[in-house]
Structure formats: C-alpha cells, structure tokens
Backbone bond lengths (Angstrom), bond angles and torsions (degrees), N, CA, C in turn:
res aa  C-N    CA-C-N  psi(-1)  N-CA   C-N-CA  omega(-1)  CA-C   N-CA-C  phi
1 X - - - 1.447 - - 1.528 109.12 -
2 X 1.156 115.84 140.95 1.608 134.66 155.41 1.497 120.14 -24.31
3 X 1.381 110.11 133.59 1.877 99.81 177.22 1.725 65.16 -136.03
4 X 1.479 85.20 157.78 1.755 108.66 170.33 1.682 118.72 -134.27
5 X 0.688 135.01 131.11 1.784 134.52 -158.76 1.865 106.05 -148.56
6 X 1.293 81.50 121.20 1.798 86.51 171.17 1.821 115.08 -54.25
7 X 1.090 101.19 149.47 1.766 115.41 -166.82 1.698 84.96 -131.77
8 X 1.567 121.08 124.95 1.199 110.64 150.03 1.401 126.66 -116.88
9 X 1.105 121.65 171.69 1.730 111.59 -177.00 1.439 97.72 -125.35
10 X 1.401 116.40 148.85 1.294 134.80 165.26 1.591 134.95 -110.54
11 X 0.973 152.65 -135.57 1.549 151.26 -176.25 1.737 81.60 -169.67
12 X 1.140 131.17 77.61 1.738 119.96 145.06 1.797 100.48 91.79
13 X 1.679 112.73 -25.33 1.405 98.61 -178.56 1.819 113.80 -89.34
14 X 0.978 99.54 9.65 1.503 89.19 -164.17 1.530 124.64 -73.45
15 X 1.039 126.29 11.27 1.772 142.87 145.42 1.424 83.46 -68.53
16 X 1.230 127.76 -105.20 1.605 137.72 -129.17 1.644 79.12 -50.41
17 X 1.048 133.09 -55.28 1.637 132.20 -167.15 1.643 113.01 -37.48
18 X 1.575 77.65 -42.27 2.149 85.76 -164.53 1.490 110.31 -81.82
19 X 1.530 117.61 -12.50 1.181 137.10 -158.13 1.294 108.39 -99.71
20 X 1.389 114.49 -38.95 1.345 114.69 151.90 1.390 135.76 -52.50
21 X 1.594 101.69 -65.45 1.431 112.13 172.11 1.508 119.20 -48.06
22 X 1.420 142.41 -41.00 1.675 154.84 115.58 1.298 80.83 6.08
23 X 1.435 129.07 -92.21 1.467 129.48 -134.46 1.360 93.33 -64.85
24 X 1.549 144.24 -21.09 1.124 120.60 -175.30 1.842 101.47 -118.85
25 X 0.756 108.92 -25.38 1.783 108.72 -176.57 1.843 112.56 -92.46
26 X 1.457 114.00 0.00 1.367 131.41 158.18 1.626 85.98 76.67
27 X 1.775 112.89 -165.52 1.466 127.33 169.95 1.427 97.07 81.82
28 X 1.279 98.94 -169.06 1.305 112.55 -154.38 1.847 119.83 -141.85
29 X 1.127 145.51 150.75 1.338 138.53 -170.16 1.469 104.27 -101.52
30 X 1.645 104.50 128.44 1.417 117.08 -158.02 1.529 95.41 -107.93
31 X 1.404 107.79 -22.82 1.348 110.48 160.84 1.587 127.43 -148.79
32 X 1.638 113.38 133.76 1.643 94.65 171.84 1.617 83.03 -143.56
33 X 1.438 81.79 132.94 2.241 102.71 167.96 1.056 99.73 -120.30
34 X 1.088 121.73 152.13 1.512 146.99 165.02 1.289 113.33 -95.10
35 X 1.557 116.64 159.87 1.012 118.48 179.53 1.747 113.60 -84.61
36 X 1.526 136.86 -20.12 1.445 143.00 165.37 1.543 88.52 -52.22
37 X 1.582 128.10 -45.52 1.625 106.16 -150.45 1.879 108.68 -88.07
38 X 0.878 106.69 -7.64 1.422 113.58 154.25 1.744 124.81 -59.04
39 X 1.660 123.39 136.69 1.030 109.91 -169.68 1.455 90.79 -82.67
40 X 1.897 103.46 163.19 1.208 127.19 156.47 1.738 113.56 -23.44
41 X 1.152 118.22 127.02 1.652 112.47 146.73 1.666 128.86 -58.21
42 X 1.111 119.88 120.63 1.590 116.76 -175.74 1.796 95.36 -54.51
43 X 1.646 99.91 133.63 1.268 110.20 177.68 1.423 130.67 53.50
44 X 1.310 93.19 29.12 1.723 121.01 159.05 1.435 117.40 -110.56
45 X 1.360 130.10 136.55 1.464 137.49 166.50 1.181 120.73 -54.00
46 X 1.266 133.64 168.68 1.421 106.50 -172.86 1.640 115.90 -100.23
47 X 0.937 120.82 -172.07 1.933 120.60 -158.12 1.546 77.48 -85.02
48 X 1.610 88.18 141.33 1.619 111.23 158.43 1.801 103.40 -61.96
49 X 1.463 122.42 140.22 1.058 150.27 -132.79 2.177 76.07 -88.70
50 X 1.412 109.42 -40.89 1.860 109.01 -160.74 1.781 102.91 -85.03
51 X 1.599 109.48 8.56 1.455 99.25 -175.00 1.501 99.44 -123.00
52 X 1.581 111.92 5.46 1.866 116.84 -168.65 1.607 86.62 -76.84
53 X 1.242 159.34 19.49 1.299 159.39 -164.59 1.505 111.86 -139.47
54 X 1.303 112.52 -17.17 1.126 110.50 175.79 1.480 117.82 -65.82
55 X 1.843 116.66 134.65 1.503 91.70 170.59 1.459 133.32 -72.63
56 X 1.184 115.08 176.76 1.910 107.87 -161.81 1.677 74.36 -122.92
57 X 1.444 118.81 -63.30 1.361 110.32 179.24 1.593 116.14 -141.02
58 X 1.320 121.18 161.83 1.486 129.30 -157.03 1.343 101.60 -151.62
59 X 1.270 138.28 118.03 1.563 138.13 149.28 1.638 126.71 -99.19
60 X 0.939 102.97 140.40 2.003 112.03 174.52 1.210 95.11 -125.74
61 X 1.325 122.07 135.37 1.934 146.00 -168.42 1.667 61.06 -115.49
62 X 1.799 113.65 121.26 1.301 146.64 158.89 1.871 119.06 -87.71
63 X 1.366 80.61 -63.57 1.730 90.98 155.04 1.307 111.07 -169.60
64 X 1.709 124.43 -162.88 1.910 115.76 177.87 1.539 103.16 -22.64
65 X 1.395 85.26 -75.55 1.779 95.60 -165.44 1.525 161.47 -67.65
66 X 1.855 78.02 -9.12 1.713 108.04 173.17 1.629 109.00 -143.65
67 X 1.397 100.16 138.03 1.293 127.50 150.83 1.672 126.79 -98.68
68 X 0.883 83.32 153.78 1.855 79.97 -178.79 1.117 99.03 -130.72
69 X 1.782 116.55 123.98 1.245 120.18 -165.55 2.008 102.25 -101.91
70 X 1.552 107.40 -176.80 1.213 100.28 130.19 1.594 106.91 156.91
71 X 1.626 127.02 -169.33 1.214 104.66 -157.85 2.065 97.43 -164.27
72 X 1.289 108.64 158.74 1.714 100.05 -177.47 1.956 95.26 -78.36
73 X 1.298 95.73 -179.53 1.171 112.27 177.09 1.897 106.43 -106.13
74 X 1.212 96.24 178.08 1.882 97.76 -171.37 1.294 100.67 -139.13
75 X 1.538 115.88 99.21 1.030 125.66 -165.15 1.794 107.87 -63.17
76 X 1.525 104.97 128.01 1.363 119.72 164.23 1.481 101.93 111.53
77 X 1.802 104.12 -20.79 1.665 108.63 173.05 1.009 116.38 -91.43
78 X 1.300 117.49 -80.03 1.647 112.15 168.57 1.905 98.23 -93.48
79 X 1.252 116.23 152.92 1.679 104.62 167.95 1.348 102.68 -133.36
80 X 1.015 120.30 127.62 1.464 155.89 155.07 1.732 85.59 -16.52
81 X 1.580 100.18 139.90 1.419 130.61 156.43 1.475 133.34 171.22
82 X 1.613 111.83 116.45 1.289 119.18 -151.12 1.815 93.41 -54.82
83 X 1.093 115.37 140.25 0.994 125.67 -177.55 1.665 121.71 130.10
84 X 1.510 114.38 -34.56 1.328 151.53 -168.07 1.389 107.52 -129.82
85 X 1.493 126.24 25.38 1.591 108.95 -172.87 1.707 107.92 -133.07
86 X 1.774 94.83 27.21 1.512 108.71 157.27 1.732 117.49 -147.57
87 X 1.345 94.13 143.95 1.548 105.12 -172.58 1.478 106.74 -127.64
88 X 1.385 121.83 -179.79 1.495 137.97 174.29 1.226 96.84 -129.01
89 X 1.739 91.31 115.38 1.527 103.61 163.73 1.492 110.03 -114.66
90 X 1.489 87.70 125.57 1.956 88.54 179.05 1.865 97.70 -119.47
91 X 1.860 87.84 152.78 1.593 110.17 -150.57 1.498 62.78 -111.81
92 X 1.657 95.49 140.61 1.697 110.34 164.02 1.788 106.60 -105.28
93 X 0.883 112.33 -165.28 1.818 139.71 172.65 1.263 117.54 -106.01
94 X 1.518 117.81 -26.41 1.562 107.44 -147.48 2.161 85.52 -160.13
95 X 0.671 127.38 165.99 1.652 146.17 175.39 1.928 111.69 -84.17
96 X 1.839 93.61 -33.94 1.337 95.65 172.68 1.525 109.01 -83.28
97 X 0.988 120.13 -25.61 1.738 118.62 -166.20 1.510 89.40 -83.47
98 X 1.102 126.58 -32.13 1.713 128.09 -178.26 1.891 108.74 -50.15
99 X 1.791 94.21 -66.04 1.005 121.07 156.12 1.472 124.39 -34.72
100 X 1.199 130.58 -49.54 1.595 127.00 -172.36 2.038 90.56 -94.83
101 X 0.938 120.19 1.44 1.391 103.01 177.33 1.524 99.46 -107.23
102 X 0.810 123.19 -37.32 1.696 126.47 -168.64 1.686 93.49 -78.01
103 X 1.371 122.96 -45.25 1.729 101.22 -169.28 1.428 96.12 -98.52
104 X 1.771 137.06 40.42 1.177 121.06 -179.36 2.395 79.24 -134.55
105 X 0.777 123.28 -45.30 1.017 105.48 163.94 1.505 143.69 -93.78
106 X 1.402 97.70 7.22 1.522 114.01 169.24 1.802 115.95 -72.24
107 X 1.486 90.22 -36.20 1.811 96.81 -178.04 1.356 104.78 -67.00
108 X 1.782 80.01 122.88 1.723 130.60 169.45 1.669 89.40 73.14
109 X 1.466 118.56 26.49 1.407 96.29 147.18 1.479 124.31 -110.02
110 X 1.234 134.93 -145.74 1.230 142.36 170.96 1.379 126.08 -109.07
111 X 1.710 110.79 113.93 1.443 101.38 -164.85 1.730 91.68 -97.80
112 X 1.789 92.29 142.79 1.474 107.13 178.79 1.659 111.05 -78.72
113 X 1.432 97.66 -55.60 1.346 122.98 -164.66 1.771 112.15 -119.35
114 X 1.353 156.54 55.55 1.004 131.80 -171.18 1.310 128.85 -36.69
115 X 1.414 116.70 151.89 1.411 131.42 162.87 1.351 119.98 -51.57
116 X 1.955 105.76 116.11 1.253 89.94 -155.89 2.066 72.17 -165.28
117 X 1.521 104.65 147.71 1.601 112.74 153.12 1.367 119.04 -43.26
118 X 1.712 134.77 113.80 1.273 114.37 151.09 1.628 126.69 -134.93
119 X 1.554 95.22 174.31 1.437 105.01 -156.38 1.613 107.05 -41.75
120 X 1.061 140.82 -8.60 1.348 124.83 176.67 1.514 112.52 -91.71
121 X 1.842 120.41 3.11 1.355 140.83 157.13 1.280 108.52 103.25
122 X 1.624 128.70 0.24 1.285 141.01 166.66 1.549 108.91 -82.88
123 X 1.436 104.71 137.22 1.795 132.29 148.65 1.354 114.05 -50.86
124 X 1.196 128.69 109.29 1.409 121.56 -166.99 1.498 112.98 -152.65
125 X 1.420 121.38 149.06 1.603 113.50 -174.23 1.656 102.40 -164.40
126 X 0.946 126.26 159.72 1.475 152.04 -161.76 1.187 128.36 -123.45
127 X 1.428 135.16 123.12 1.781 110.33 173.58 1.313 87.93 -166.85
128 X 1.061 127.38 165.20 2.071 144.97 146.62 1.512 83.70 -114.36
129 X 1.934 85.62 135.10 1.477 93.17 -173.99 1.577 96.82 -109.86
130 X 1.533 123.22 -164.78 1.293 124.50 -156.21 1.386 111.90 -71.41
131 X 1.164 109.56 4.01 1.851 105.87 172.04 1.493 103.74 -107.78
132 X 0.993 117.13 -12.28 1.464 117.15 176.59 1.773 112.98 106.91
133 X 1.028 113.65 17.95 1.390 118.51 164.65 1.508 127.77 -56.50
134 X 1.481 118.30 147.50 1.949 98.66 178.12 1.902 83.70 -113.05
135 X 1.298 109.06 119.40 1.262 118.69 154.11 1.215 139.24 -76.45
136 X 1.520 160.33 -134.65 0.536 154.51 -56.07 1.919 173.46 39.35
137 X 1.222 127.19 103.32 1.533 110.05 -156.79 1.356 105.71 -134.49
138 X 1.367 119.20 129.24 1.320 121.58 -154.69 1.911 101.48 -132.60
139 X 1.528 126.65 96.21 1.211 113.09 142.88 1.302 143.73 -77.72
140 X 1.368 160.49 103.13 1.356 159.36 87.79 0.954 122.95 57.76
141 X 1.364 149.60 54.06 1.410 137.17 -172.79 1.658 107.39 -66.79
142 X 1.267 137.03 100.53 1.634 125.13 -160.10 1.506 97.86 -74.74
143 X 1.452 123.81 3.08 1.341 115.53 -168.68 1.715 95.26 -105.16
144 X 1.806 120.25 -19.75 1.194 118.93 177.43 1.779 125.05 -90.87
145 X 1.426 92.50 -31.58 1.474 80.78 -145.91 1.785 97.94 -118.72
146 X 1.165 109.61 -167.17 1.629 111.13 169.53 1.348 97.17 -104.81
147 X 1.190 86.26 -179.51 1.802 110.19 -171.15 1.640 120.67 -85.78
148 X 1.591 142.54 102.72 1.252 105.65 -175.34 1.531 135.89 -65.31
C-alpha cells in the first residue's frame, strides 16, 4: 500500500529549514544529497560552483508513518514560490501501483517530470493535477536504491 508524505521546496534555505525542524521533531537524516553530487545533465553546462551545496534531497523519519521530505529549488529550473513550495509525495510497493497512481491522477493534469527510471535507481514522476496540486510518485527498487 501507498504512504504519502509532505515534500517541501525551498530557494537555498532548505538545510537551515531541515535543521530546525530536527531541532524540534528530534531523529535523525537518513538521507541528504546535494545537488554537486548528482551527475551532470547530458548537454548541460556545469552547475555554478554557489548552487553545488544546494540540497537535491533531505528526509526526517517524523514518526512510523511520516517522513517529511524536501529539497532547494534551481534557480531558472524549477523557481521557488510560496504558494508552490509543497507537494505529496507518495512511496508505492510495486512500479505498477506507482504506475496506476501517476496515470490515474495525472489525467488532464500537467506532467512536470514523467515516470521514468532515474539515476539515483528510483521510479519516479511529477505532475500538478487538474486542481492544481504538485504531486509526486516515488518507486523503491529495495534491490537499487537507499532508503530516504
């Protein structure tokens, strides 16, 4: 079954953000990537040297059932705006349940990112659907990837 967990986005604060929230919701970060440790995009320049620090992704284990994710923004790619700087990311079981959630609430919305393998070894896809939601869909390969 489906778990769903708030994802937030920031403009450059999202350490001090996560670091806070830690300081009051306790636990520990099971994961933080940066955006430098990501490879290059084919036929992209390479990252300005002041955004290789930015986080790409961040998790807090809240309790069993929630994590609270989240990550900076990349200016000129996606851009930050309060209004747009929270999503639902739901963790599937299976590639098909990924699959039947991403093309059952994507219709007649807007896909950001399609569902697709990526380099960090996760099933993953993107959309605000027709009410204007920012989603998210995240498969797990337990044989690929780490844990967030």
């Amino acid at each position: 079954m489906a778990s769903i967990h708030p994802y937030l986005t920031f403009d450059g604060t999202c350490e001090e953000a996560f670091n806070f929230y830690k300081s009051v919701f306790g636990g520990e970060f099971p994961m933080v990537g940066r955006f430098g440790e990501m490879p290059a995009p084919e036929g992209m320049p390479p990252l300005p040297e002041e955004l290789k620090n930015r986080i790409m992704h961040i998790s807090l284990p809240i309790s069993d059932e929630t994590i609270l994710m989240g990550s900076d923004t990349m200016p000129g790619i996606h851009d930050h705006q309060i209004g747009n700087n929270v999503s639902l990311s739901v963790n599937t079981t299976s590639k098909e349940e990924a699959d039947h959630i991403f093309n059952g609430l994507s219709a007649e919305g807007t896909v950001t990112m399609p569902l697709e393998e990526t380099f960090w070894g996760a099933y993953f896809g993107m959309w605000t659907d027709k009410f204007g939601i920012l989603w998210m869909v995240n498969y797990d390969d337990p044989t690929k990837v780490q844990p967030h």
